[in-house]
C-alpha positions as CSV (number, residue, x, y, z in Angstrom):
1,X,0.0,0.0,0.0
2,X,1.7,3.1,-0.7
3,X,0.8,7.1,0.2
4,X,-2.8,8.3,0.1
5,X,-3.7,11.6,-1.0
6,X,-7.1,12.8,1.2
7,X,-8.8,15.9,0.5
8,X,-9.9,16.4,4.2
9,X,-11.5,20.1,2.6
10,X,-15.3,21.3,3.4
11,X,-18.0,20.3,0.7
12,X,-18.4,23.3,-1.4
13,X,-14.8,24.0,-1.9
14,X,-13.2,22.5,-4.9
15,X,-13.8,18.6,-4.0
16,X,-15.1,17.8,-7.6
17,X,-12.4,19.2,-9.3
18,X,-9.7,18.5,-7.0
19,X,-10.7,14.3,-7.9
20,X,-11.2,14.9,-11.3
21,X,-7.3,16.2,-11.6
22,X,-5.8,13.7,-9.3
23,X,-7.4,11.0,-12.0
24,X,-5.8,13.0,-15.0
25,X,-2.4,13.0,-13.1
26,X,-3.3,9.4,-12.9
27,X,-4.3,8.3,-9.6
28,X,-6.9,6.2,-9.2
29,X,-9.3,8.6,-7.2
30,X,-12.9,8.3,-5.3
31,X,-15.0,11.4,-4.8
32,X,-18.1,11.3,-2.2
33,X,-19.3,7.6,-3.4
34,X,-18.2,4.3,-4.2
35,X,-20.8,2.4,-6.0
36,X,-24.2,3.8,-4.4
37,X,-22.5,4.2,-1.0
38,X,-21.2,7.0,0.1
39,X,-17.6,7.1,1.1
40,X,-18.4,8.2,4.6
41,X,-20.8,5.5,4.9
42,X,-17.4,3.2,4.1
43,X,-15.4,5.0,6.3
44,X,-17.8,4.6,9.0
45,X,-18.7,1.3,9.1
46,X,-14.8,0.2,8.8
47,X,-14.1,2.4,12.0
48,X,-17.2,0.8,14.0
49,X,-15.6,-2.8,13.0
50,X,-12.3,-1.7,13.6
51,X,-10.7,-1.1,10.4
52,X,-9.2,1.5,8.6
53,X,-10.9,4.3,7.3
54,X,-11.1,3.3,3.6
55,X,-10.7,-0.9,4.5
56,X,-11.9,-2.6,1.3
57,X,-10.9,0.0,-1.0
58,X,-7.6,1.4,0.1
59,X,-6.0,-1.3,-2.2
60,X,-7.1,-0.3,-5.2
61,X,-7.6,3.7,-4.8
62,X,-4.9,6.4,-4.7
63,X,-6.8,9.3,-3.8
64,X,-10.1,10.1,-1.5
65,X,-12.2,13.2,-1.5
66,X,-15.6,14.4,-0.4
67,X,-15.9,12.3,3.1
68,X,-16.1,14.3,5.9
69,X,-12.2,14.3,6.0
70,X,-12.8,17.3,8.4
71,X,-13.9,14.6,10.8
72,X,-11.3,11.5,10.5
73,X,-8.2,13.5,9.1
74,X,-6.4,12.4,12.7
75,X,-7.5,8.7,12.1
76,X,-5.9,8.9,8.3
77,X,-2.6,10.5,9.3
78,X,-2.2,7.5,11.8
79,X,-3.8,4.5,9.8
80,X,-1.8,5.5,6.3
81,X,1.3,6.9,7.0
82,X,3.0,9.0,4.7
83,X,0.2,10.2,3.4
84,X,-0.3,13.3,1.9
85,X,-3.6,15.6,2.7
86,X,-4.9,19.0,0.8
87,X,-7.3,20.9,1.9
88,X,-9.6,22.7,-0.9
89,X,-10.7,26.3,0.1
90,X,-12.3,29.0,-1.2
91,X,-13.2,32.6,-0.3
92,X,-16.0,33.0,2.4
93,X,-18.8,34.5,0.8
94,X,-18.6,31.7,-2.2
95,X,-18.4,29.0,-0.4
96,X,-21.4,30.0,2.2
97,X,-23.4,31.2,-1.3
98,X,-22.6,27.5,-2.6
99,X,-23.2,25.7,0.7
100,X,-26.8,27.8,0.6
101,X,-27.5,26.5,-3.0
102,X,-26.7,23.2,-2.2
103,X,-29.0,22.8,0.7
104,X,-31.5,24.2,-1.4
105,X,-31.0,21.9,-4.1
106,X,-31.0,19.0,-1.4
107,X,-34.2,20.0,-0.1
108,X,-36.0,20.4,-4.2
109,X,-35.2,16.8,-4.3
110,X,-38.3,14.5,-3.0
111,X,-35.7,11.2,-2.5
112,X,-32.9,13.0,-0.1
113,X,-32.4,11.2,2.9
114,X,-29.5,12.9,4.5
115,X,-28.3,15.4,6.4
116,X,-27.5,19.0,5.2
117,X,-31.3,20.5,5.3
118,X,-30.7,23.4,7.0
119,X,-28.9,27.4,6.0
120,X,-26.5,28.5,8.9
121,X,-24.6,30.6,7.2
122,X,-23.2,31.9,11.0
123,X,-22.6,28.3,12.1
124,X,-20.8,27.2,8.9
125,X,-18.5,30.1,9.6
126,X,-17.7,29.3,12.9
127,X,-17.3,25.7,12.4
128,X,-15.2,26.5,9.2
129,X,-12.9,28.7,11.1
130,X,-12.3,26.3,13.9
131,X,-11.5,23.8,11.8
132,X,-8.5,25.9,9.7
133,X,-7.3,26.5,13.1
134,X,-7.2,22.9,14.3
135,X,-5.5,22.3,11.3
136,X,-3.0,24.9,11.0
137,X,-2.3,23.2,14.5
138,X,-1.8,19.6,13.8
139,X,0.1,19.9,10.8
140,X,2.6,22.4,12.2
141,X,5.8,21.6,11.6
142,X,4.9,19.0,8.7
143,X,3.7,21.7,6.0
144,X,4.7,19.8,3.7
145,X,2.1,17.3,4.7
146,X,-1.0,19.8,3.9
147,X,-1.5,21.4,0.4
148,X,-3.9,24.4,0.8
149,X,-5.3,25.4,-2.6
150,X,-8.6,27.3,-3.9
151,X,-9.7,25.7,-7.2
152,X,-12.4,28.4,-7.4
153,X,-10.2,30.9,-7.0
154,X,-7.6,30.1,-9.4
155,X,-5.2,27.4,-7.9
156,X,-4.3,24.5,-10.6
157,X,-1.9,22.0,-11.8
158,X,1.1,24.1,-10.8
159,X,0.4,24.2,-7.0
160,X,-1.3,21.0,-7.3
161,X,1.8,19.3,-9.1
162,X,3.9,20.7,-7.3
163,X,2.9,19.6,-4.0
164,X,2.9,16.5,-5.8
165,X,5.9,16.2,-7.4
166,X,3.9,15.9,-11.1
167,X,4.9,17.5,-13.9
168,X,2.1,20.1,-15.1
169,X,-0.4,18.8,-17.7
170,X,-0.7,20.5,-20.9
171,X,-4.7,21.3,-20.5
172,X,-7.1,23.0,-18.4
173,X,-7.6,22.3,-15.0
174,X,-10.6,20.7,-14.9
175,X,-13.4,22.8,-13.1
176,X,-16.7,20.4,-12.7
177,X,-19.1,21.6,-10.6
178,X,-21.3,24.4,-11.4
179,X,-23.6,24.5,-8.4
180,X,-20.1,26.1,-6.8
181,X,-20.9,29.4,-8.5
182,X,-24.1,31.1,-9.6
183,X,-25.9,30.6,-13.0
């Protein structure tokens, strides 16, 4: 098994994108689901049984993203080490406006059974603050650990490769969700 790369970013903040380059730099990448179940769902039931986060799947995947990596990045750093973790941002206003839509859009559909019904535009502020700071925290001193890039604002392939150690791709970055910023 060698390094994992986990995007351990909030929804609303890249994820898409961020797993549709890692599979064009070749990695063989997840995002949010693998078949009809959601990767949290996996991630979940492996830690209940104790397993590792991603058991049954860590073999033949490179790359996670879209899992709640806010919640198990601690459990990933100590189950795969050597990995390496990025965390997709983007400016505050966007991403609350995106997390808004999305809940929206959650709530138009007559067949979603989750979580993520409700605007708190005050709360997702707080909670994404405290959440930069815990991990400004844990990966002190191993920044080379943590990429921090904003796809919506204009990171790419060269921070992305970089971090990487990939030579840049001759083609767009691929941008792939559209909900992210108004019609």
């Amino acid at each position: 098994m060698g390094p994992k790369i986990f995007n351990i970013g909030l929804n609303r903040a890249g994820t898409t994108s961020l797993s549709r380059a890692l599979g064009q730099l070749g990695y063989r990448a997840l995002h949010f689901r693998f078949g009809r179940e959601r990767l949290y769902d996996v991630a979940r039931s492996n830690l209940r049984a104790g397993r590792r986060v991603f058991a049954g799947l860590d073999g033949d995947y490179d790359a996670f993203s879209d899992f709640a990596g806010q919640l198990l990045f601690r459990q990933l750093d100590q189950q795969y080490p050597g990995s390496r973790f990025i965390l997709t941002i983007r400016d505050l206003e966007g991403w609350l406006d995106s997390r808004e839509r999305k809940v929206q859009a959650n709530l138009a559909r007559k067949d979603y059974r989750f979580g993520f019904r409700t605007v708190d535009r005050a709360g997702w502020a707080r909670e994404r603050e405290a959440y930069l700071q815990e991990l400004s925290a844990y990966f002190a001193g191993r920044e080379a650990d943590l990429l921090v890039i904003d796809i919506p604002g204009g990171d790419g392939w060269e921070k992305l490769c970089g971090f990487l150690g990939r030579p840049v791709p001759d083609r767009p970055f691929p941008f792939e969700n559209r909900l992210a910023t108004p019609a």
